[in-house]
C-alpha positions in Angstrom: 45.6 -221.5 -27.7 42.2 -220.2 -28.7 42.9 -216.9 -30.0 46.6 -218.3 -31.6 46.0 -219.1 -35.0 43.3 -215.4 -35.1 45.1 -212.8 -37.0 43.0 -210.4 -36.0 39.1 -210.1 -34.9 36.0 -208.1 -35.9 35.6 -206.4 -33.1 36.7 -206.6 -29.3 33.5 -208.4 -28.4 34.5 -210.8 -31.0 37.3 -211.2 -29.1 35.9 -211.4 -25.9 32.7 -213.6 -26.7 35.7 -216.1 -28.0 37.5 -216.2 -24.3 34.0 -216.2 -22.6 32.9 -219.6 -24.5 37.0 -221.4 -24.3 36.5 -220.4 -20.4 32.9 -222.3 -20.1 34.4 -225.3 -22.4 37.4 -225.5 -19.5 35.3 -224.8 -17.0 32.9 -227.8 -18.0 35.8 -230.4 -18.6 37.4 -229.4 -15.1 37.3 -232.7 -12.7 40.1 -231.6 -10.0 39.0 -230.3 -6.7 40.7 -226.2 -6.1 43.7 -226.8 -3.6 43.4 -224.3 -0.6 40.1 -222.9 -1.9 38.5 -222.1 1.1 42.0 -219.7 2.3 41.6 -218.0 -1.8 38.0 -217.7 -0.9 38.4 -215.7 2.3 41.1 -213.6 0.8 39.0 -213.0 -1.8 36.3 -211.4 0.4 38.5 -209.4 2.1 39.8 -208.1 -1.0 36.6 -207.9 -2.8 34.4 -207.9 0.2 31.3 -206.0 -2.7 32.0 -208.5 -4.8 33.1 -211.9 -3.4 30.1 -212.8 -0.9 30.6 -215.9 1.8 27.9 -217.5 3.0 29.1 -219.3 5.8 25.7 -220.8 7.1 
């Protein structure tokens, strides 16, 4: 919805700057708890295991 009524941007970090600050407006409003987030978690870190850390103390 953000980028829908955009014909076109400036640049792509126009573009991208515009998804970064929709995501941390979402992110902000969110009030649900993540179903199954510890299983996505630990799937994550296998997938990822550089970049998705688990500290599990």
């Amino acid at each position: 919805k953000v980028t829908k009524t955009k014909g076109a941007f400036t640049s792509d970090m126009a573009l991208l700057k515009l998804i970064y600050l929709a995501q941390k407006n979402i992110s902000q409003k969110w009030t649900m708890p993540l179903s199954n987030w510890a299983t996505t978690a630990q799937k994550l870190a296998i997938w990822f295991p550089d970049r998705m850390i688990l500290d599990l103390n």
